[in-house]
MOPAC internal coordinates of N, CA, C and O (Angstrom, degrees):
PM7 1SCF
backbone

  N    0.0000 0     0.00 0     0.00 0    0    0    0
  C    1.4641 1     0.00 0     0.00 0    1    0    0
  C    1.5331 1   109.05 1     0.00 0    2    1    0
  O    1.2310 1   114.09 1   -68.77 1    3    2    1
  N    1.5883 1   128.79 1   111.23 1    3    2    1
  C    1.0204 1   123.44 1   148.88 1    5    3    2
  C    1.4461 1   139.58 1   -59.00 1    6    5    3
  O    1.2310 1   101.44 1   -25.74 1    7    6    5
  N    1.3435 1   151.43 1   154.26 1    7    6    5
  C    1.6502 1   124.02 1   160.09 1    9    7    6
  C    1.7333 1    91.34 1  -122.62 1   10    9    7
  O    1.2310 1   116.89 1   -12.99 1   11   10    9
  N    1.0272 1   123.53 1   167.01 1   11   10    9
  C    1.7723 1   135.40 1  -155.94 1   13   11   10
  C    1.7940 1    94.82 1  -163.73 1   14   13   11
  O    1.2310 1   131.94 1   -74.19 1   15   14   13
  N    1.5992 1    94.55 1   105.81 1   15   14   13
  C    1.0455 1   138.51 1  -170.61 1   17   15   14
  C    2.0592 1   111.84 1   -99.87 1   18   17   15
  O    1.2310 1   121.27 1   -83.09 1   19   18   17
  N    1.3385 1   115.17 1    96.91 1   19   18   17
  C    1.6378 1   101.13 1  -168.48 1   21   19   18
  C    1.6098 1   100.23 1  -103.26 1   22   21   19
  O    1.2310 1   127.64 1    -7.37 1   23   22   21
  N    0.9335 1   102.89 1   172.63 1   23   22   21
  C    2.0117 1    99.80 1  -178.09 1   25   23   22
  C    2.3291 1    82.89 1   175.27 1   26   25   23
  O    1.2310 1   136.10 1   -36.62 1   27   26   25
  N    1.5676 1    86.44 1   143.38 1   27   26   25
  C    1.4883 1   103.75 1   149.89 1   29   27   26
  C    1.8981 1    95.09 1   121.64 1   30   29   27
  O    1.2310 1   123.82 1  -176.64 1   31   30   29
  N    1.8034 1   110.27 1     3.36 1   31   30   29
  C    1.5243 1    90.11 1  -173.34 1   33   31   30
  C    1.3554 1   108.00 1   -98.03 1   34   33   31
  O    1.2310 1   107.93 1     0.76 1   35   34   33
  N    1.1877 1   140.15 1  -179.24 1   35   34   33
  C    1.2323 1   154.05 1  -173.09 1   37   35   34
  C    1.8423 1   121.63 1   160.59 1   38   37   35
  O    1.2310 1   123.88 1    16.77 1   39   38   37
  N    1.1482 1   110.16 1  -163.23 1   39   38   37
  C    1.5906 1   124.24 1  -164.28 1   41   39   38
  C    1.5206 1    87.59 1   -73.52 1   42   41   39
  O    1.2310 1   120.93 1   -41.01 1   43   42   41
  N    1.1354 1   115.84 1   138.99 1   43   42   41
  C    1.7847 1   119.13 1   152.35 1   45   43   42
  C    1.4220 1   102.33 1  -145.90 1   46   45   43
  O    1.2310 1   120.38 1   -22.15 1   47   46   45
  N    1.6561 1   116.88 1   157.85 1   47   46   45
  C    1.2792 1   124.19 1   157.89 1   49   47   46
  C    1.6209 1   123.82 1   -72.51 1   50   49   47
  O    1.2310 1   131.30 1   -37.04 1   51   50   49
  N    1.3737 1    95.80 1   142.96 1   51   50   49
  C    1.6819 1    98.55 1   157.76 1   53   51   50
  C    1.3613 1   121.34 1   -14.55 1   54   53   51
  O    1.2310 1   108.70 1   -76.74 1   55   54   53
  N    1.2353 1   138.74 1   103.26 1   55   54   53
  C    1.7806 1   137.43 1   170.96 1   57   55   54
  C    1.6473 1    95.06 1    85.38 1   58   57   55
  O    1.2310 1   115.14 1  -139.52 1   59   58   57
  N    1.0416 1   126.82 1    40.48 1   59   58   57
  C    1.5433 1   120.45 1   169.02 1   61   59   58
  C    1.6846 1    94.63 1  -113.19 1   62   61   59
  O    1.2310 1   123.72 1    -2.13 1   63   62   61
  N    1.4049 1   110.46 1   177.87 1   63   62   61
  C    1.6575 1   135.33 1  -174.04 1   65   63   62
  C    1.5053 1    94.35 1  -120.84 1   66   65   63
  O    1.2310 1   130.18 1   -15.63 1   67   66   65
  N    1.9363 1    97.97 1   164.37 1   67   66   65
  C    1.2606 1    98.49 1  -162.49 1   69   67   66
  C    1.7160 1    75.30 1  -176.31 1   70   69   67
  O    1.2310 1   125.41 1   -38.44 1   71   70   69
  N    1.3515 1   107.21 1   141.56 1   71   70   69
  C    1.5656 1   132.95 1  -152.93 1   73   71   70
  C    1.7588 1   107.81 1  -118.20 1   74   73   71
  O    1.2310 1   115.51 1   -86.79 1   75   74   73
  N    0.8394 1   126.13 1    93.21 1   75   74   73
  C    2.0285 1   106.71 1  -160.61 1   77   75   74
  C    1.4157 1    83.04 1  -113.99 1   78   77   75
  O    1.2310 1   119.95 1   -49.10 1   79   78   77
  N    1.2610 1   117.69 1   130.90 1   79   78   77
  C    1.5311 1   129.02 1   143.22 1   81   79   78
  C    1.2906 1   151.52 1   -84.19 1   82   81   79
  O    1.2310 1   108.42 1   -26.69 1   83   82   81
  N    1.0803 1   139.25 1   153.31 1   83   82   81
  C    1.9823 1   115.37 1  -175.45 1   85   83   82
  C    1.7731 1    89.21 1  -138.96 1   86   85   83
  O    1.2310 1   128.52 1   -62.41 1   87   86   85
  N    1.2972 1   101.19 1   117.59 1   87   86   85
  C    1.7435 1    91.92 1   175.80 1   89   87   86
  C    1.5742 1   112.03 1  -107.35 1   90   89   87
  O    1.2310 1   110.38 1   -74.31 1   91   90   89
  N    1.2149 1   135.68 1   105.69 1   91   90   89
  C    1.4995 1   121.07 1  -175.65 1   93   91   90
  C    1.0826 1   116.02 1  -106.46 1   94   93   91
  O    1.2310 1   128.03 1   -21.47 1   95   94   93
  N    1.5724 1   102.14 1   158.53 1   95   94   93
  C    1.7804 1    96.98 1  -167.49 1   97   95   94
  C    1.5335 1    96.62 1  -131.56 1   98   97   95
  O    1.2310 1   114.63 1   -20.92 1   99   98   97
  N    1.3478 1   127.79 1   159.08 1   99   98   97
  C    1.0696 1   124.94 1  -156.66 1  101   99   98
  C    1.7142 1   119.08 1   109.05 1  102  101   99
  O    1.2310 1   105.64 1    -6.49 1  103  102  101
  N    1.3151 1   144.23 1   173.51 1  103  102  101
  C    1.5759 1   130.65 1  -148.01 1  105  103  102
  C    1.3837 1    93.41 1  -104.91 1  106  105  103
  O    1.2310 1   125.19 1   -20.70 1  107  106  105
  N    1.2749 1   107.64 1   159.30 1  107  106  105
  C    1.8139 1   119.71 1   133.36 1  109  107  106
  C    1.6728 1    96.57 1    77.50 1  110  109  107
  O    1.2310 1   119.03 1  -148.47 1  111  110  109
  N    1.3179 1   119.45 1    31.53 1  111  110  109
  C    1.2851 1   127.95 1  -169.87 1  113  111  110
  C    1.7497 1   102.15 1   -61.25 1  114  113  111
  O    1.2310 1   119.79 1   162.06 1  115  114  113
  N    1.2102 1   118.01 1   -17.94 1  115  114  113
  C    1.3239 1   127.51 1  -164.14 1  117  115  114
  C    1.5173 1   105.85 1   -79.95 1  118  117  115
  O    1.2310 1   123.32 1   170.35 1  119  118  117
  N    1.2103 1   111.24 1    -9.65 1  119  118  117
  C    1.7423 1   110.96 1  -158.39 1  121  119  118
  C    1.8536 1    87.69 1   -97.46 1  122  121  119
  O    1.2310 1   128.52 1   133.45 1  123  122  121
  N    0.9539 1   101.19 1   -46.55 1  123  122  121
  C    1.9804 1   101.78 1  -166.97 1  125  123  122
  C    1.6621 1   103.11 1   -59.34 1  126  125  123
  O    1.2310 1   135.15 1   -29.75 1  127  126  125
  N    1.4434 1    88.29 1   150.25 1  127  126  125
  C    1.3437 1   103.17 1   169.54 1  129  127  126
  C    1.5763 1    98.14 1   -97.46 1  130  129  127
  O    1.2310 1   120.46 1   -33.08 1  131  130  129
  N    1.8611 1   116.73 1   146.92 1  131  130  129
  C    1.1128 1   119.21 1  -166.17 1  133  131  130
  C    1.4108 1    97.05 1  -148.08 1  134  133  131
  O    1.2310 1   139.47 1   -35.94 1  135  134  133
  N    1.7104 1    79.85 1   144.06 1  135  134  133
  C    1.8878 1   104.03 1  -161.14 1  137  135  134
  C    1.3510 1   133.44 1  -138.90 1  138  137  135
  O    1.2310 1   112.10 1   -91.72 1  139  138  137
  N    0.8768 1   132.51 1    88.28 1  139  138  137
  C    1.8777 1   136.67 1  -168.69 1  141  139  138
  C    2.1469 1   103.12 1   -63.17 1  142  141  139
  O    1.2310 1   147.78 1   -71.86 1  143  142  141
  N    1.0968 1    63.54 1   108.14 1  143  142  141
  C    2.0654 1    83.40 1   164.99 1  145  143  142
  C    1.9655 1   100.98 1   -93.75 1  146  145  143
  O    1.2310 1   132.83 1   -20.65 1  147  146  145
  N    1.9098 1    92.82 1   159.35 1  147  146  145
  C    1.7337 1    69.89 1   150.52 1  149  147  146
  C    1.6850 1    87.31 1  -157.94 1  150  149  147
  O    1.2310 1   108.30 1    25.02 1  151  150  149
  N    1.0187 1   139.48 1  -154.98 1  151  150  149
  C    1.3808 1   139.47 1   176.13 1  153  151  150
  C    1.6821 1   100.16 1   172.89 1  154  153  151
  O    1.2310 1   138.56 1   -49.29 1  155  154  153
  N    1.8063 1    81.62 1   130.71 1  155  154  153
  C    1.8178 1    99.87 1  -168.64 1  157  155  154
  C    1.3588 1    95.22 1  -106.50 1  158  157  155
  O    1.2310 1   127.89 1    -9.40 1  159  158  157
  N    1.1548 1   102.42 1   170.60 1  159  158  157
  C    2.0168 1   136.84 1  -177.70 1  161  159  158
  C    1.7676 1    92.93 1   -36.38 1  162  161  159
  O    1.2310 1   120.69 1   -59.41 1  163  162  161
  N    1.1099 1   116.28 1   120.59 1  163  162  161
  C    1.7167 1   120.05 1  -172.52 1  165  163  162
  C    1.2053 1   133.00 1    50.35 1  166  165  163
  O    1.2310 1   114.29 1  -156.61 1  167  166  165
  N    1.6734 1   128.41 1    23.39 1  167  166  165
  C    1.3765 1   127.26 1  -139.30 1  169  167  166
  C    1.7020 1    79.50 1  -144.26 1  170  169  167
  O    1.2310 1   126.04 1   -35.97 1  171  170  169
  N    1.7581 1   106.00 1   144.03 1  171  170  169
  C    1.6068 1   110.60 1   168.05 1  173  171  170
  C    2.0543 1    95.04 1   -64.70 1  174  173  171
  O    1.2310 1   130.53 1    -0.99 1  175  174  173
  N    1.5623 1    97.29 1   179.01 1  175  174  173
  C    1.0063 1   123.52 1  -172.35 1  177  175  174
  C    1.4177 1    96.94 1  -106.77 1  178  177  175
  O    1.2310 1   120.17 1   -62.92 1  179  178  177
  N    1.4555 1   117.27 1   117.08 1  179  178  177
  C    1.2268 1   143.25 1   175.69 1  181  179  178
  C    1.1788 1   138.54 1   -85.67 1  182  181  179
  O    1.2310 1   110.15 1   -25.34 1  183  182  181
  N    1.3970 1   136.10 1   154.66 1  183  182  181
  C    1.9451 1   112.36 1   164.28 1  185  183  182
  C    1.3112 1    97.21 1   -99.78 1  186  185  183
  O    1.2310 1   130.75 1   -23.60 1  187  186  185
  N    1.3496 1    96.85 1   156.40 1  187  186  185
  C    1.3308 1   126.11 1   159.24 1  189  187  186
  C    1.3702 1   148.99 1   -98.59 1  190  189  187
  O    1.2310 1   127.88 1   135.44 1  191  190  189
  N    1.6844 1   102.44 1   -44.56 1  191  190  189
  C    1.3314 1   103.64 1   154.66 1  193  191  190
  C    1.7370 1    74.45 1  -176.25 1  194  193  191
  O    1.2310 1   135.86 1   -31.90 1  195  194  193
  N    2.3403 1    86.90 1   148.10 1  195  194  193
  C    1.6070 1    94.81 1   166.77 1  197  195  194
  C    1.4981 1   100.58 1  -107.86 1  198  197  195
  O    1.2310 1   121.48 1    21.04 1  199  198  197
  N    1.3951 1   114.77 1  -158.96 1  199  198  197
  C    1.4318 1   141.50 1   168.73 1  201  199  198
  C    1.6007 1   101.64 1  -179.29 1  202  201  199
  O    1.2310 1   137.64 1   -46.98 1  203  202  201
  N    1.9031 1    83.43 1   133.02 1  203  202  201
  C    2.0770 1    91.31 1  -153.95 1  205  203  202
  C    1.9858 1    76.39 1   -99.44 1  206  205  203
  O    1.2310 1   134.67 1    23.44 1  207  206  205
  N    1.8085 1    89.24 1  -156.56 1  207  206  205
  C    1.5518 1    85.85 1  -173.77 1  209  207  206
  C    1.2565 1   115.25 1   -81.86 1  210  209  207
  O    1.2310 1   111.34 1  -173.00 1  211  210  209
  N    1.3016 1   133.91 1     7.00 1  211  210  209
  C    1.3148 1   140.12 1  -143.73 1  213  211  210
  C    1.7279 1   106.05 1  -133.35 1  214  213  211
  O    1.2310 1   128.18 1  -175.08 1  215  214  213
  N    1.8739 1   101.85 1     4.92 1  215  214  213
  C    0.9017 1   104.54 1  -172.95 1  217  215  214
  C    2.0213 1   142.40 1    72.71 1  218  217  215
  O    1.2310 1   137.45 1  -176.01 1  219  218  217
  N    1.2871 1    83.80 1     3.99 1  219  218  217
  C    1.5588 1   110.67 1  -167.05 1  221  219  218
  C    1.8822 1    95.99 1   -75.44 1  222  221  219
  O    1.2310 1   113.53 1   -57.06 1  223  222  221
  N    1.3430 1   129.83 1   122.94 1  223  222  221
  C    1.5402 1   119.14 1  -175.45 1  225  223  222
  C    1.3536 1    99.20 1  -121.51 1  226  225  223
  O    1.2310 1   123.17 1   -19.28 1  227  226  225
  N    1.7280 1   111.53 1   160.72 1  227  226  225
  C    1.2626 1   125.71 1   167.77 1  229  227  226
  C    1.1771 1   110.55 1  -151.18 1  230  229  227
  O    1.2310 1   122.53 1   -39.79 1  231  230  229
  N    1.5385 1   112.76 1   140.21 1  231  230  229
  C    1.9466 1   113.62 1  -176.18 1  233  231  230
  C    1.2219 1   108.64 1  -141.48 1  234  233  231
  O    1.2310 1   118.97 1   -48.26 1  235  234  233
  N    1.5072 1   119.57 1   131.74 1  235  234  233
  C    1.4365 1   139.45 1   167.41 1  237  235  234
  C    1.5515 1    92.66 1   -20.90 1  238  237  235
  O    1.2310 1   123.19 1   -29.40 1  239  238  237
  N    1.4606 1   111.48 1   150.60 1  239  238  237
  C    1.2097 1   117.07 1   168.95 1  241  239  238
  C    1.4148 1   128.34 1   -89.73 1  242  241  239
  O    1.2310 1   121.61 1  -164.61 1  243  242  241
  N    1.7153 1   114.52 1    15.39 1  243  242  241
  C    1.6340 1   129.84 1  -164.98 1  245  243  242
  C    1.6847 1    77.75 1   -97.34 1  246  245  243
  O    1.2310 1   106.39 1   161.34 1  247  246  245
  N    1.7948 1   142.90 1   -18.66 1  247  246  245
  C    1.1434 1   120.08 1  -157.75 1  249  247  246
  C    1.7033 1    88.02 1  -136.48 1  250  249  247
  O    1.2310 1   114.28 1   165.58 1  251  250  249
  N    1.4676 1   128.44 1   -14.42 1  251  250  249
  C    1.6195 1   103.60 1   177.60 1  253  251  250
  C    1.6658 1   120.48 1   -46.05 1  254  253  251
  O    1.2310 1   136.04 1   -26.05 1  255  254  253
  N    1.2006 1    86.56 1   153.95 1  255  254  253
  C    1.6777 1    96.70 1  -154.52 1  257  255  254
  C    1.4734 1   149.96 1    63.37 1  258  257  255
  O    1.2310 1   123.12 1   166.08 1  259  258  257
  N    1.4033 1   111.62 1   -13.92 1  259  258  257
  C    1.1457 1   117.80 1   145.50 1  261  259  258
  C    1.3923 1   130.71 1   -85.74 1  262  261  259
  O    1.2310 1   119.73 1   119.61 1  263  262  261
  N    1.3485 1   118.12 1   -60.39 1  263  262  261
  C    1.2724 1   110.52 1   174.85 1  265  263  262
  C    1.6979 1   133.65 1  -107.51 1  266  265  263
  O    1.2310 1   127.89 1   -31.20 1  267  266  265
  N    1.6698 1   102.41 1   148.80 1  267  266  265
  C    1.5850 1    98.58 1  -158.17 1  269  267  266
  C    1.8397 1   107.93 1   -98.28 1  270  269  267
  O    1.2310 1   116.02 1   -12.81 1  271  270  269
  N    0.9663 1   125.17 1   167.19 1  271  270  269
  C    1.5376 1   129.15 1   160.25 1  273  271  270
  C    1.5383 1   113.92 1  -126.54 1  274  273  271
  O    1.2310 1   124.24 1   -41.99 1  275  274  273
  N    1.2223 1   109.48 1   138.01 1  275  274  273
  C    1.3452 1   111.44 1  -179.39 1  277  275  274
  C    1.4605 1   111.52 1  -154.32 1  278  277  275
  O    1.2310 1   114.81 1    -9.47 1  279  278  277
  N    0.8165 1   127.44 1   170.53 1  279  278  277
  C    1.6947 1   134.48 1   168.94 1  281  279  278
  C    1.1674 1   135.99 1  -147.57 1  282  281  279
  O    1.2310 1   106.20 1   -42.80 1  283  282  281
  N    1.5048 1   143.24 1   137.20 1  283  282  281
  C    1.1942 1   158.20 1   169.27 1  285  283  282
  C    1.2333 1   114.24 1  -108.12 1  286  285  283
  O    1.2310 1   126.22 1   -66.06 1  287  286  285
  N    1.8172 1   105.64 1   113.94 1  287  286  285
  C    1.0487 1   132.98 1  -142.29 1  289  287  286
  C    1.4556 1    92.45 1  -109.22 1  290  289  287
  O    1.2310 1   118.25 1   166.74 1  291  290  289
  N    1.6618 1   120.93 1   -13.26 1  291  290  289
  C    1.4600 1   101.08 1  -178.13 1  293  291  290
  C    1.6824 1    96.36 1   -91.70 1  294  293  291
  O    1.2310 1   114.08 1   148.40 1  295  294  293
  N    1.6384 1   128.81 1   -31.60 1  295  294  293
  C    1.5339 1   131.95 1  -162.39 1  297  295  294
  C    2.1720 1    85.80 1   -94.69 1  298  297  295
  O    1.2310 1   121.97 1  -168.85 1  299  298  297
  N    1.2432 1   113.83 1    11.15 1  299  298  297
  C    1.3737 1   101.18 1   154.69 1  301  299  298
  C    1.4845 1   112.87 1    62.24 1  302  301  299
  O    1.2310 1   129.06 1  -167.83 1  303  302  301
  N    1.0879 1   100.14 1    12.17 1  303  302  301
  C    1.9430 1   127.67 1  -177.46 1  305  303  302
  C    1.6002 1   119.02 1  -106.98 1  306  305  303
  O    1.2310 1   132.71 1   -35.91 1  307  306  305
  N    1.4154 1    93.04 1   144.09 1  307  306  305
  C    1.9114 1    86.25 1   176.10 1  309  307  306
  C    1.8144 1    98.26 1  -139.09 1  310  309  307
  O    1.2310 1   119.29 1   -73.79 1  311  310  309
  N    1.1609 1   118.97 1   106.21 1  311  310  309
  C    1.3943 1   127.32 1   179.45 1  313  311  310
  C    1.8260 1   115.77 1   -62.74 1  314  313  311
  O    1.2310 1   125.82 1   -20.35 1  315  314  313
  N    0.8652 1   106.42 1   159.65 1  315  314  313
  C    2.0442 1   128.89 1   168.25 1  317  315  314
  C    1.2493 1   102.28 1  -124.40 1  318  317  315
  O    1.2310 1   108.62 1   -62.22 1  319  318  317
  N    1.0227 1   138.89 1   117.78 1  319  318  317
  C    1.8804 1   136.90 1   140.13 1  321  319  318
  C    0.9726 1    99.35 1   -99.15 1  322  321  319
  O    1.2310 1   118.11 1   -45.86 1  323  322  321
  N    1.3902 1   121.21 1   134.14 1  323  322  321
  C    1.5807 1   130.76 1   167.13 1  325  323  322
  C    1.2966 1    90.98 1  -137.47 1  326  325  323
  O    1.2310 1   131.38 1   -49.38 1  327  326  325
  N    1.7637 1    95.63 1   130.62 1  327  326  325
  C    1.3566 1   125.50 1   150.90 1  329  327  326
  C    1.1778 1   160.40 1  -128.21 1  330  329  327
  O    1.2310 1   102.46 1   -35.54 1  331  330  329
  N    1.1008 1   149.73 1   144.46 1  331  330  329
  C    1.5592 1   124.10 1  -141.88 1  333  331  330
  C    1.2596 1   103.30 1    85.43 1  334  333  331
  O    1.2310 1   100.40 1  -156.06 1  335  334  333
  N    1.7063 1   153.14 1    23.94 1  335  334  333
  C    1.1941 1   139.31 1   171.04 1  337  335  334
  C    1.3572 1   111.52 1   -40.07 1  338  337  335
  O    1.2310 1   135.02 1   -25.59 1  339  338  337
  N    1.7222 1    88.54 1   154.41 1  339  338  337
  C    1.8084 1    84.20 1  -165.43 1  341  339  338
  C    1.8378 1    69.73 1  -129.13 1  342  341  339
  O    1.2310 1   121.30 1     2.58 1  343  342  341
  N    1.2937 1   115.12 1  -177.42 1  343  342  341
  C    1.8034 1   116.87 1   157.05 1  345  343  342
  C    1.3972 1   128.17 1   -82.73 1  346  345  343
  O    1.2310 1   132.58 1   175.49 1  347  346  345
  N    1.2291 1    93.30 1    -4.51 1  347  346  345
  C    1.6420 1    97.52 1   175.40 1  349  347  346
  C    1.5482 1    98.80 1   -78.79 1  350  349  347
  O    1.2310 1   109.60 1   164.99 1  351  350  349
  N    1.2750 1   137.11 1   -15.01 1  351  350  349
  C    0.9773 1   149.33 1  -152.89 1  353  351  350
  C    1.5964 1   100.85 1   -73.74 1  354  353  351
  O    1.2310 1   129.38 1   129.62 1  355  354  353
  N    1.0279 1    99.52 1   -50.38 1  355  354  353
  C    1.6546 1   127.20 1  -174.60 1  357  355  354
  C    1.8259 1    99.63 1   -35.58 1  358  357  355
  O    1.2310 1   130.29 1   -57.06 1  359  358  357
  N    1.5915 1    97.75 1   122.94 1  359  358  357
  C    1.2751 1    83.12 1   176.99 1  361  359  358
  C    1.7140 1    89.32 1  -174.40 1  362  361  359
  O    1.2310 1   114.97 1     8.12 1  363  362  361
  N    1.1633 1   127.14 1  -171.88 1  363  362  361
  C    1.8504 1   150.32 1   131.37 1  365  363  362
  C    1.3862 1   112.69 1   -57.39 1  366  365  363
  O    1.2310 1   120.74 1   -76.21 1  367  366  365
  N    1.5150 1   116.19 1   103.79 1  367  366  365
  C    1.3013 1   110.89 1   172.94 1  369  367  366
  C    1.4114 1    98.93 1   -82.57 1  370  369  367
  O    1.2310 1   118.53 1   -19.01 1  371  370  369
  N    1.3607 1   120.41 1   160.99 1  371  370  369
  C    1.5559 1   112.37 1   153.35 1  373  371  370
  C    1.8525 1   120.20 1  -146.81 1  374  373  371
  O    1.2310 1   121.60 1   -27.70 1  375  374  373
  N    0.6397 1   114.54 1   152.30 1  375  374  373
  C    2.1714 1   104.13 1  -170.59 1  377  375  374
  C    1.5430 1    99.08 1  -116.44 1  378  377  375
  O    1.2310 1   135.41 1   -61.85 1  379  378  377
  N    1.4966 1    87.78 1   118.15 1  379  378  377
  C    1.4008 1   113.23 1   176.59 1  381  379  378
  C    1.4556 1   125.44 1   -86.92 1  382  381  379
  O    1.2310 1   104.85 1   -85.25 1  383  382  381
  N    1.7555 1   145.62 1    94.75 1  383  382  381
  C    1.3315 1   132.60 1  -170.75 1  385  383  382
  C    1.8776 1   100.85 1   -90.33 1  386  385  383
  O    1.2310 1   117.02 1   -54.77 1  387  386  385
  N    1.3706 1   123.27 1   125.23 1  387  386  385
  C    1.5247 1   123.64 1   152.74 1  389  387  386
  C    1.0892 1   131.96 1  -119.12 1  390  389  387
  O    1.2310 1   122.09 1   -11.32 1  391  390  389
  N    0.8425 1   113.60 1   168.68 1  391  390  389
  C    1.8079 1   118.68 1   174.26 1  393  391  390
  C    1.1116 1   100.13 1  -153.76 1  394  393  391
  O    1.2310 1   116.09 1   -83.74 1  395  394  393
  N    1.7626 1   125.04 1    96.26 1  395  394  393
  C    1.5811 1   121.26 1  -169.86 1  397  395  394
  C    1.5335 1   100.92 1   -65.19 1  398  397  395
  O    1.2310 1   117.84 1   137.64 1  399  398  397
  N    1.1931 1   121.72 1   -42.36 1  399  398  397
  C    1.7148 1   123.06 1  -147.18 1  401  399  398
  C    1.5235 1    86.55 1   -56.67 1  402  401  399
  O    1.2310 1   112.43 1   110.88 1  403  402  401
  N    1.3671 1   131.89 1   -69.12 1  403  402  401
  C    0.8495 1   121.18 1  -166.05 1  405  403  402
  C    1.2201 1   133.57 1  -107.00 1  406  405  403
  O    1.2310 1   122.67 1  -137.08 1  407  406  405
  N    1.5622 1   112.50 1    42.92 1  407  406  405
  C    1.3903 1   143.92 1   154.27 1  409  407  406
  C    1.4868 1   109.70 1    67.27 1  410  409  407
  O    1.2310 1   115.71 1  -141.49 1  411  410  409
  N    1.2869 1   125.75 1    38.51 1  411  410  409
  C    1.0587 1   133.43 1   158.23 1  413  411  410
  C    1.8289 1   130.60 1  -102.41 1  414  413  411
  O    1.2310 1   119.46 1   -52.47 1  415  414  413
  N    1.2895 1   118.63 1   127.53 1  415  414  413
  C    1.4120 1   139.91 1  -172.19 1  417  415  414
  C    1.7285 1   120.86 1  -134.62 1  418  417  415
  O    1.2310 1   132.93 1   -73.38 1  419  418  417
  N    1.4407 1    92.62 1   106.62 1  419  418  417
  C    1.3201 1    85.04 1   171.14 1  421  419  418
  C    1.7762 1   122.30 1  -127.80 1  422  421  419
  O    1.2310 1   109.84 1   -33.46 1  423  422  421
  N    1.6427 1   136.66 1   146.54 1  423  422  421
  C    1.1029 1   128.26 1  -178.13 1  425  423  422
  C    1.3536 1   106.43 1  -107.29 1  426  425  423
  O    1.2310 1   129.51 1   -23.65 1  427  426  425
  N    1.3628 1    99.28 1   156.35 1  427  426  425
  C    2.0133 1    96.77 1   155.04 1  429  427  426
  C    1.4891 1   116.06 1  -101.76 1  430  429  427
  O    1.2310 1   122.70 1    10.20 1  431  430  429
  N    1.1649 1   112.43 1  -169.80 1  431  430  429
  C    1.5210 1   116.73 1  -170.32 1  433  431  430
  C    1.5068 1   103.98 1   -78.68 1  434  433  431
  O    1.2310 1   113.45 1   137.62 1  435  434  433
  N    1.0812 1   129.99 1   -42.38 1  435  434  433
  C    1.6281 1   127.01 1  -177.92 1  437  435  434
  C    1.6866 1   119.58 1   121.81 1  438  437  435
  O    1.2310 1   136.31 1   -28.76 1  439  438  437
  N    1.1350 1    86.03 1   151.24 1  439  438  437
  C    2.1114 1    82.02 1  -177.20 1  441  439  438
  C    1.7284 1    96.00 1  -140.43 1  442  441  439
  O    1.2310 1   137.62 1   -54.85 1  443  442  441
  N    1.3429 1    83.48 1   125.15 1  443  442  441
  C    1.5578 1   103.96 1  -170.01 1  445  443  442
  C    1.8053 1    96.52 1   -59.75 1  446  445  443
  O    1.2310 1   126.47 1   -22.82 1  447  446  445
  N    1.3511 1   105.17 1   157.18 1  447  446  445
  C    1.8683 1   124.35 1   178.39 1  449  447  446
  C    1.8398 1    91.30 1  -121.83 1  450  449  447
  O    1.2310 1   122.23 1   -38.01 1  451  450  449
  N    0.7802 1   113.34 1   141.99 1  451  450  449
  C    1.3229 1   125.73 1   151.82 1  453  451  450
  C    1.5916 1   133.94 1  -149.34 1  454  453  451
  O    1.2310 1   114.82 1   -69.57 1  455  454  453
  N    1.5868 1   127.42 1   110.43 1  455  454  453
  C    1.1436 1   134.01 1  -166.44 1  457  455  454
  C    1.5645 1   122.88 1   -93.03 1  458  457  455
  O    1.2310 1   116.93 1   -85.53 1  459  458  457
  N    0.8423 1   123.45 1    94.47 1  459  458  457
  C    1.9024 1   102.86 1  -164.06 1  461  459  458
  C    1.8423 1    89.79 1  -165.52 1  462  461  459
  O    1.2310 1   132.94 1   -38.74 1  463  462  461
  N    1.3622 1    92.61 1   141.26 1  463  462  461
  C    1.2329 1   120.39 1   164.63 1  465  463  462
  C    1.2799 1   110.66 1   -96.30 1  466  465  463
  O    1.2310 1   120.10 1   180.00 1  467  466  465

């Protein structure tokens, strides 16, 4: 059993940065591939960008180049910086841990984004 812990979203302006964290507790955090979804005001819930265990990343193309994914595998954490917020940005982040092979998925509760001047 993983649990997925988000913290770091809040209000930002237009073209500001913004730090999102996922802290999970539970073993072997190193094996999952890990993935930030987010889903805005009437809109499905999307990806954003993963990072598997091997460190290998991929990101929607509404955020290449602005925002990064990464993880620290010893603090059991996998970070988001996004920068350049735009308002479309605005949304429910949420951090996704899997391991298809052996059919495990877990979410956290979500940390609100908000973009507005």
């Amino acid at each position: 059993q993983v649990q997925l812990v988000e913290s770091g979203g809040g209000l930002v302006q237009p073209g500001g940065s913004l730090r999102l964290s996922c802290a999970a507790s539970g073993r072997l955090f190193n094996i999952y591939t890990m993935s930030w979804y987010r889903q805005g005001p009437g809109k499905q819930r999307e990806l954003v960008a993963r990072i598997t265990s091997g460190s290998s990343t991929n990101y929607a193309d509404s955020v290449k180049g602005r925002f990064t994914i990464s993880r620290d595998n010893a603090k059991n954490t996998v970070y988001l910086q996004m920068n350049s917020l735009k308002p479309e940005d605005t949304a429910v982040y949420y951090c996704n841990a899997e391991k298809t092979n052996w059919n495990l998925n877990y979410w956290g509760q979500g940390t609100q984004v908000t973009v507005s001047s």
